[in-house]
N, C-alpha and C positions, 0 to 999 in steps of 0.2 A: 598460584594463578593457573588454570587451567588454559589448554591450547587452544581455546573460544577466544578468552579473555587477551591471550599474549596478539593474538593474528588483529582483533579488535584495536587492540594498541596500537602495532605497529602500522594499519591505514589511519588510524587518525592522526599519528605521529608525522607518517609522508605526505596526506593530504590537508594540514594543519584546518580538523575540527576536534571536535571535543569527544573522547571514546565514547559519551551518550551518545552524539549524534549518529558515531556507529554504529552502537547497539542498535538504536530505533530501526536506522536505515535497514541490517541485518533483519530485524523483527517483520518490517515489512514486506523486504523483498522476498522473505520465506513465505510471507504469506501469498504471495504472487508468483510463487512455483520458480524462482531466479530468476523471474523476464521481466517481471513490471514492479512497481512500488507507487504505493502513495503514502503520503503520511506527514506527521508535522513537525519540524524543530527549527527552535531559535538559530543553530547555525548555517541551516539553509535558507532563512530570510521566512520562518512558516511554512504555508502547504506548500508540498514538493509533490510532483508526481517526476518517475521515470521508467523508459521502458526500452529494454535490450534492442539494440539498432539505432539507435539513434535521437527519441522523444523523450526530452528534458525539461521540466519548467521549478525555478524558484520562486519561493514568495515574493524576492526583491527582482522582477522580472528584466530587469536592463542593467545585473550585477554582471558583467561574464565572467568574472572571479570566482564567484559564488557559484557560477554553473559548474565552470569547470572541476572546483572540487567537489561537486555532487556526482559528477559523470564520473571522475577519479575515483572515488569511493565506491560509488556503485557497480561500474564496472571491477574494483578490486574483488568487491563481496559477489558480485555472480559467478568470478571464474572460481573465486574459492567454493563456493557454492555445487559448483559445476566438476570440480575436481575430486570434492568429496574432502578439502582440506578443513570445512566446519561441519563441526557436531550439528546435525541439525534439527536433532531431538532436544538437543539447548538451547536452540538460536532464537526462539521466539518467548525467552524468558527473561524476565528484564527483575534484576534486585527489588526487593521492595524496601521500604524503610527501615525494617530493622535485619536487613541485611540477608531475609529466606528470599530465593529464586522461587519463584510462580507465575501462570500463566499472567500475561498479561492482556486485560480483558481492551478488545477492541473500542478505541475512544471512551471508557469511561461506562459506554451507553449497558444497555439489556445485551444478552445473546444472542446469539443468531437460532432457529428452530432446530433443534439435533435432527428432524426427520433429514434435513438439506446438507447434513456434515458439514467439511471442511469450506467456507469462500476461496477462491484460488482466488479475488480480489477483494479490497473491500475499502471502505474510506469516507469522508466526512467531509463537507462540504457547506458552509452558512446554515448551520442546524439542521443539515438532515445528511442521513447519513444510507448507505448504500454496500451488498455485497452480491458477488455472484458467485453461484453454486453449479459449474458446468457440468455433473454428472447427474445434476435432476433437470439441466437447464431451465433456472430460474434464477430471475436478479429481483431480488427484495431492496426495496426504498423506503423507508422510515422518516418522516416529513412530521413534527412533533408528533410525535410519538404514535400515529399511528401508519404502520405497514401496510405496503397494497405488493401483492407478488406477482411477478410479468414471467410469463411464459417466453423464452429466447430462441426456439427455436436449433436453426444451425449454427447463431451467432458466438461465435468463445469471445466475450468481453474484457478489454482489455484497458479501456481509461476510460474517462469521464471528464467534461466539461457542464459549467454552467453558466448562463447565460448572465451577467456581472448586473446587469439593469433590474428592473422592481418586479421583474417576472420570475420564476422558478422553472426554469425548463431547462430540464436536463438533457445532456446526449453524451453517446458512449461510443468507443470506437471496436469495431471485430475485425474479423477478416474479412468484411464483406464490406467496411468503409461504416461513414457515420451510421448510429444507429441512434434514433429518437426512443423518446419512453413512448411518444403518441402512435408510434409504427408496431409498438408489442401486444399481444393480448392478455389483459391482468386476469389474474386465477382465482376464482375463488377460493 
């Protein structure tokens, strides 16, 4: 059992989930540089997002049980994170079925463009799916299957909501407060 694996244990042990839902959580919050997280598992009630300070939501949204051990968790994996006590050249490698470590491709879906590297976020949301690239500043939205790319400016994006009703309108939060998609300009 490598020191990933025992440290994955022992939060899922004191925050009673499942060391999958560790793994994920870990997978995602690496990919959100230790501040933010989205991503989906059965023992957080589905989509979870969370984000260092304080912004927490479960799929089961009036569980507080269920929050707290997502906030328990997640704040365990960003100070490990933060400390340097995980590998974090392993941390976003999830088993596969017969048991090799390999990347694990975000949601399932295509890649993201290598010109844009790493997403510092990225996530999935009622079939369409979203990453942002703060060193080209650009956030790509995928809405079946076709991509449209938004120029962000100053914005460093940090979550996403959608609007629950028959409409598709997304918004994101930076440091600058809400950000709509219809306030970006999209790139050719």
């Amino acid at each position: 059992m490598s020191h990933n694996d025992e440290l994955i244990a022992t939060i899922a042990d004191k925050r009673g989930v499942s060391a999958d839902a560790v793994t994920t959580a870990l997978a995602a919050l690496t990919r959100g540089n230790g501040t933010m997280a989205q991503f989906s598992h059965a023992d957080f009630g589905g989509m979870t997002q969370w984000s260092k300070g304080g912004m927490s939501m479960v799929g089961d949204m009036f569980n507080s049980g269920m929050k707290a051990k997502l906030d328990g968790v997640m704040s365990d994996l960003a100070a490990a994170l933060q400390s340097g006590k995980i590998e974090q050249a392993q941390s976003d490698k999830r088993p596969s079925a017969d048991g090799d470590a390999s990347p694990k491709a975000d949601h399932g879906g295509p890649e993201w463009p290598e010109e844009f590297g790493s997403p510092s976020s990225s996530g999935s949301q009622n079939n369409m799916r979203y990453a942002f690239f703060p060193q080209k500043q650009r956030l790509i939205i995928e809405d079946g299957g076709k991509r449209t790319v938004y120029d962000t400016g100053t914005h460093a994006i940090s979550g996403v909501s959608q609007q629950q009703s028959s409409g598709r309108d997304l918004s994101f939060t930076s440091q600058h407060g809400l950000v709509r998609l219809a306030d970006l300009k999209t790139v050719a």
